[in-house]
C-alpha positions, -999 to 999 in steps of 0.1 A, spaced: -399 840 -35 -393 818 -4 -371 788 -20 -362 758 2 -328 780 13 -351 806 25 -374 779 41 -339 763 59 -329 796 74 -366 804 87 -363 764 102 -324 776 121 -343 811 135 -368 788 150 -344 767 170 -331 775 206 -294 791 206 -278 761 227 -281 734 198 -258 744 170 -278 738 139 -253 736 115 -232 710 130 -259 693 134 -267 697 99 -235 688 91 -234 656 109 -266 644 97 -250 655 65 -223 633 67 -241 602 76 -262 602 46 -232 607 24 -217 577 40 -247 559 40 -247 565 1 -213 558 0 -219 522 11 -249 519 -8 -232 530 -41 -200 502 -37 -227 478 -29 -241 485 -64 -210 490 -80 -204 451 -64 -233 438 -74 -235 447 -110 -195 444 -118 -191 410 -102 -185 381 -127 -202 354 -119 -216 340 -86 -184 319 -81 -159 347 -80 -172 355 -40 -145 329 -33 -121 337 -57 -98 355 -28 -86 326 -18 -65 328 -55 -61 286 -56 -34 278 -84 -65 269 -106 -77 304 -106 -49 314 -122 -38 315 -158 -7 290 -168 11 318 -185 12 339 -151 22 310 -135 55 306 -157 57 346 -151 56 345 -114 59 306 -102 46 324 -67 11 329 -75 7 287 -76 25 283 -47 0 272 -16 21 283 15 14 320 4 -17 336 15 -38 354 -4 -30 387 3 8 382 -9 -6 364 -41 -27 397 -48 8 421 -39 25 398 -69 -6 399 -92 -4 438 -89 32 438 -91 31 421 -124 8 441 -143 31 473 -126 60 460 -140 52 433 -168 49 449 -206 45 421 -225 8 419 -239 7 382 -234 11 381 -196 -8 417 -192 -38 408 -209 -48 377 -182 -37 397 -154 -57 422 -164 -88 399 -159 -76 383 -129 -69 418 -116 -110 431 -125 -124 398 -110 -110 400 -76 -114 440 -77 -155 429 -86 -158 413 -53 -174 429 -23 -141 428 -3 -131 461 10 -96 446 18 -90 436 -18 -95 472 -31 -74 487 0 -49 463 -11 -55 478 -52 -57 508 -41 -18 516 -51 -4 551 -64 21 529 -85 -6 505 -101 -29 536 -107 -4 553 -130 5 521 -148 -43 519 -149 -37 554 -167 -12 543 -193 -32 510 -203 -65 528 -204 -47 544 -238 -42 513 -252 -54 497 -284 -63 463 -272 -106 467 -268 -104 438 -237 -79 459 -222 -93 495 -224 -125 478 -206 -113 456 -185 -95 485 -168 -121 510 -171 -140 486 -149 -110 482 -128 -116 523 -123 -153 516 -119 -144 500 -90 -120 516 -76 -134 554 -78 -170 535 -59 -145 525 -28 -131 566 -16 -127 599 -28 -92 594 -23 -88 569 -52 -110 591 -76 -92 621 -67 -55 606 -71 -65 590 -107 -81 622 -117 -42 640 -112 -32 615 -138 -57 624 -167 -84 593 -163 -110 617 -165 -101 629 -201 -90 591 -210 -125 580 -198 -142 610 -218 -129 593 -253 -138 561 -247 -173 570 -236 -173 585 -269 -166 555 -290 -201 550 -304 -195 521 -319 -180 501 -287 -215 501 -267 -199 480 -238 -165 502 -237 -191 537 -235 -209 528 -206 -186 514 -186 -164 547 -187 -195 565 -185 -200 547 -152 -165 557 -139 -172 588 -149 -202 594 -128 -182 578 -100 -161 607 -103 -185 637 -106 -204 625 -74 -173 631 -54 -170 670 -53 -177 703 -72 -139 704 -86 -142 669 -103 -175 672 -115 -165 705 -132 -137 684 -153 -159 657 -160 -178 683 -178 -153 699 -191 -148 667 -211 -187 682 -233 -195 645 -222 -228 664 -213 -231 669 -247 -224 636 -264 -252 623 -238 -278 646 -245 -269 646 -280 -277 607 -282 -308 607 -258 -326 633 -279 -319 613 -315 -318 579 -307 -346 555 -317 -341 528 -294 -312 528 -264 -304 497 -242 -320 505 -208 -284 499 -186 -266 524 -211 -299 550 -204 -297 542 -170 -258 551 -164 -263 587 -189 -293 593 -167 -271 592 -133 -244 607 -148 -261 639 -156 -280 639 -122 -244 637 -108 -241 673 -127 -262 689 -112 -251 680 -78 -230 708 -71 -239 743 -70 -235 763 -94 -247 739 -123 -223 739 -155 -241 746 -186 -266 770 -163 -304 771 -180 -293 753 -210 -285 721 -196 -315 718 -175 -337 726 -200 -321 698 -217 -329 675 -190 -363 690 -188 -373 678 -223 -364 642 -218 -385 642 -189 -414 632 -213 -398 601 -222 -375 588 -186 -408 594 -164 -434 567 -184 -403 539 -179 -412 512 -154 -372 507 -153 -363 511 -116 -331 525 -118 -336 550 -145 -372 563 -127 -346 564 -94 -320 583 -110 -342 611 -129 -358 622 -101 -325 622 -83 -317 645 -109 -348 663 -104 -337 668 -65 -303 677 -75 -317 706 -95 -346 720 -75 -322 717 -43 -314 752 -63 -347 776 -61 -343 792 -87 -350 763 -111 -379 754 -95 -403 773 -123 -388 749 -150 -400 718 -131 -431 731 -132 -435 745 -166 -426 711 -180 -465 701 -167 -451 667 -151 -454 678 -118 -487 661 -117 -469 625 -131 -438 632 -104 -465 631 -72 -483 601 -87 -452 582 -83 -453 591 -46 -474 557 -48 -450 533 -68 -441 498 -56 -403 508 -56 -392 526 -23 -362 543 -44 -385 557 -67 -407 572 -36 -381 580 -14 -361 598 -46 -400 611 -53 -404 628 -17 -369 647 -19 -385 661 -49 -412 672 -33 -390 682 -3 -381 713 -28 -408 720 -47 -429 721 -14 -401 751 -3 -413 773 -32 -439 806 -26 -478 803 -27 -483 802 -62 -459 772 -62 -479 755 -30 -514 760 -50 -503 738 -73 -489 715 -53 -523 712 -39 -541 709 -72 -524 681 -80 -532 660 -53 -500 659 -35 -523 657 0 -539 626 -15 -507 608 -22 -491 617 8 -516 604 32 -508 571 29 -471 575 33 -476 592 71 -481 555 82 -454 539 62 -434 514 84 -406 532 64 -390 555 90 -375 575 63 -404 576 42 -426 587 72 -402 615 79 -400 631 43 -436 632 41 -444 652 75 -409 672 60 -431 678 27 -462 690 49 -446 711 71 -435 729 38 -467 727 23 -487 746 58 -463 770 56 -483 790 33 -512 812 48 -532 796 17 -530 760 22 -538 759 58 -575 756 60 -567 729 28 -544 705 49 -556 709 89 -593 702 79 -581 669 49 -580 638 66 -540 638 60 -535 659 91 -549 642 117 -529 612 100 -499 631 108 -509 641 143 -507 603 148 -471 607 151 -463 634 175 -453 604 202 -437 578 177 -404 569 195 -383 575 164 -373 611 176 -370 627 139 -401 617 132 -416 635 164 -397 668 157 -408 670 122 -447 663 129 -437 689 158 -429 712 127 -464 706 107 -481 713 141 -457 746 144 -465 756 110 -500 753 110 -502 770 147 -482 800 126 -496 805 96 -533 801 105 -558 828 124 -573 802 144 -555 772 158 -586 761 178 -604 749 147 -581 715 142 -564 717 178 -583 692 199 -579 672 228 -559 649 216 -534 666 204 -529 685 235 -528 654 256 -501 644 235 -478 674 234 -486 674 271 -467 642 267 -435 655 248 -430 680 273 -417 646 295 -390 641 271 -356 655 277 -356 670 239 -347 704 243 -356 712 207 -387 689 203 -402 707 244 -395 745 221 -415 737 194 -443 727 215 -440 759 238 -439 781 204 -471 757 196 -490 762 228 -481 802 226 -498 803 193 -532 784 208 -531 803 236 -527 841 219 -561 826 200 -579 815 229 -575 850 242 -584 866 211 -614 843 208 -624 844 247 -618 803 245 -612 800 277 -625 764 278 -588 757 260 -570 770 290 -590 754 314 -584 720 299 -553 725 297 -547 731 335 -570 699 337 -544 681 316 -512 690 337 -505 714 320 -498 739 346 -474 719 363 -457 710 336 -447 748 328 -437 752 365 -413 724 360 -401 737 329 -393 771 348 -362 756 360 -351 744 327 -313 746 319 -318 758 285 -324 800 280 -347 799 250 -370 774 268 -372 795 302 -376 824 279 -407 807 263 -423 794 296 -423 833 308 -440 844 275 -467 820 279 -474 827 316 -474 861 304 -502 854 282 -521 829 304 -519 855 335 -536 879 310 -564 863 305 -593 868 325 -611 831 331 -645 836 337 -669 805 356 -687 798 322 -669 800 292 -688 802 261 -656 802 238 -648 782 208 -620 759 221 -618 724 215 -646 700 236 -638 676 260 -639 641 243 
């Protein structure tokens, strides 16, 4: 079968040698993990935080601040101190201090300012000594205090890698584990749960010991028998297991995602935002591996997953299209159904989306989707494709390249190009053969090659006389002198083929008409 691995490497073969596609893979990559980086501490922020007044509580006034801390370390009232010190002394204390009395409202103090969005504050937390010292109270018997600094670990593992790692090495994982078992302390489970997915999102090694922890198996366990569930707690299981399957290979294997696949039935029919988000997230995670992709679609929801393609939530779509992303990288058989459940239909729409993002996932999806010799004729003659054409000169360059790649596709996989090729469309890649887009001017050549092996199959040779109309002849002269190898190489192949032809005074081919 050609999974969405098979579909990446026949992507790479396609590009010219002198752009290295992994790195820039890798750096694209990279971004996106930082870009969810900030977006997860923003959430982490948003829902931790307090109240609204505690934005301002970094200034640490004297009135902040309990009266018994105050007798403990007379410094944290004193108003010639900045704030910065006032946090080193506040940490210090709970380091150092083991008497219950003083611990338990530095504890507080200690969440609060950790809540805010204040990257400096949890640089400033972010100690090796106050983590062990975190470690050691998580154990302990006080309820306010085991939560109070699991959120404290909430918080700290959203901020880096660096701090999950680090209080991983001193057993927080495992610590976490038990309290997220404590059925009866609702609040206590789900916000070690949250740490916990924290954790798992960083890398393969610490998701592996968050599962070691069979914390998949107290979730599953409660989603499948509980009547009723508070829709934050469902919400935080939900991303926690999508955090599982992040990492290849999956732990549990079939089991597990069969698992998952049965609760599909009752996450997808929530209108809750987050929980929709983070199943199909999970969803992603999984069919990023091919060879799952035959249990998304014996679960029959596949159908329910495209309709969402057109829900008022731009999570829930863009979560939706990277979905689609993998189950539009599957064989023919895969593709058919695909098709018969009107994933052209809800697509359509999106290739106007003012969404850049959104835009670009959906010509990524329909690239995938003409790749098969079967749903050619489907897609370049729905009016979806000529939708899609629209964007071969948007300036947003990722947006060109990959309509570049539905053109490409469809050029490749089809006998006759000439039957949704017109005028237009050749004016316009005419046009991105101007830009100074090495990668974006090959797929056009390897576009144009295609057309024009049909046109001399065909005896069109109205196409190639338009085209010299257009410029196009030039253009290929020009490109002759190109730096790059792979383009030159391309430019000779298609005067090869043009040169073949012979171009008689009255074509009577079928190539596109003049508009």
């Amino acid at each position: 079968m050609n999974f969405a691995s098979d579909r990446v490497e026949e992507r790479k073969k396609s590009f010219f040698k002198h752009l290295d596609a992994d790195e820039l893979k890798k750096r694209r990559e990279e971004s996106m993990v930082e870009l969810r980086k900030k977006k997860r501490f923003d959430a982490i922020v948003k829902r931790s935080r307090i109240s609204a007044d505690t934005q301002n509580l970094f200034n640490l006034e004297s009135s902040d601040v309990e009266p018994i801390l105050l007798r403990a370390e007379p410094q944290l009232g004193n108003p010639n101190l900045k704030s910065q010190q006032k946090l080193e002394l506040l940490i210090n204390l709970v380091v150092f201090c083991n008497d219950s009395l003083i611990l338990k409202p530095a504890i507080v103090l200690l969440c609060k300012l950790s809540s805010l969005d204040n990257k400096k504050i949890i640089g400033i937390i972010s100690r090796f000594d106050l983590f062990q010292k975190l470690s050691v109270l998580l154990k302990s018997e006080d309820p306010v205090t085991k939560f109070n600094i699991s959120w404290i670990i909430t918080n700290l593992t959203a901020a880096s890698t660096d701090n999950s790692i680090k209080l991983a090495s001193l057993g927080i994982i495992e610590s976490l584990a038990e309290i997220a078992k404590e059925e009866d302390k609702i609040e206590h489970e789900q916000q070690a749960l949250w740490s916990l997915s924290n954790i798992a999102e960083e890398n393969a090694e610490l998701r592996d010991r968050v599962y070691a922890t069979n914390i998949t198996s107290h979730i599953t366990r409660k989603l499948f028998t509980s009547q009723r569930m508070d829709l934050n707690i469902l919400d935080t299981m939900v991303w926690l297991l999508s955090n599982i399957f992040k990492y290849k290979p999956i732990p549990g294997g079939m089991s597990l995602i069969r698992d998952f696949m049965k609760l599909l039935g009752n996450l997808l029919p929530l209108s809750h935002e987050e929980i929709l988000s983070d199943t199909l997230r999970g969803l992603s995670n999984i069919t990023k591996q091919g060879e799952y992709l035959q249990e998304v679609f014996n679960t029959g929801f596949v159908p329910r997953i495209i309709n969402l393609l057109q829900h008022d939530s731009i999570k829930v779509v863009s979560n939706t299209l990277d979905v689609m992303c993998n189950l539009s990288a599957g064989d023919d058989v895969y593709t058919k159904l695909l098709l018969d459940s009107k994933i052209a239909e809800n697509l359509a729409p999106l290739m106007t989306s003012e969404k850049p993002f959104i835009k670009k996932n959906s010509l990524f999806v329909l690239s995938n989707i003409v790749s098969s010799t079967s749903a050619v004729q489907t897609i370049t003659s729905n009016p979806i494709f000529k939708l899609a054409m629209n964007n071969l000169i948007e300036p947003d360059r990722e947006i060109r390249i990959e309509t570049l790649y539905v053109l490409a596709n469809a050029t490749k996989y089809t006998l006759n190009p000439l039957s949704f090729v017109d005028q237009d469309i050749f004016r316009k890649m005419l046009e991105l053969l101007n830009y100074s887009d090495p990668e974006g001017i090959h797929l056009v050549l390897c576009v144009l090659m295609g057309i024009f092996k049909c046109a001399r199959e065909n005896n069109a040779m109205d196409v190639v006389m338009k085209f010299e109309e257009l410029g196009g002849i030039e253009q290929l002269r020009r490109l002759e002198a190109h730096p790059n190898v792979d383009i030159y190489n391309k430019v000779v192949e298609i005067n090869n083929e043009l040169f073949g032809l012979d171009m008689p005074q009255n074509s009577t081919g079928g190539g596109f008409l003049l508009k």
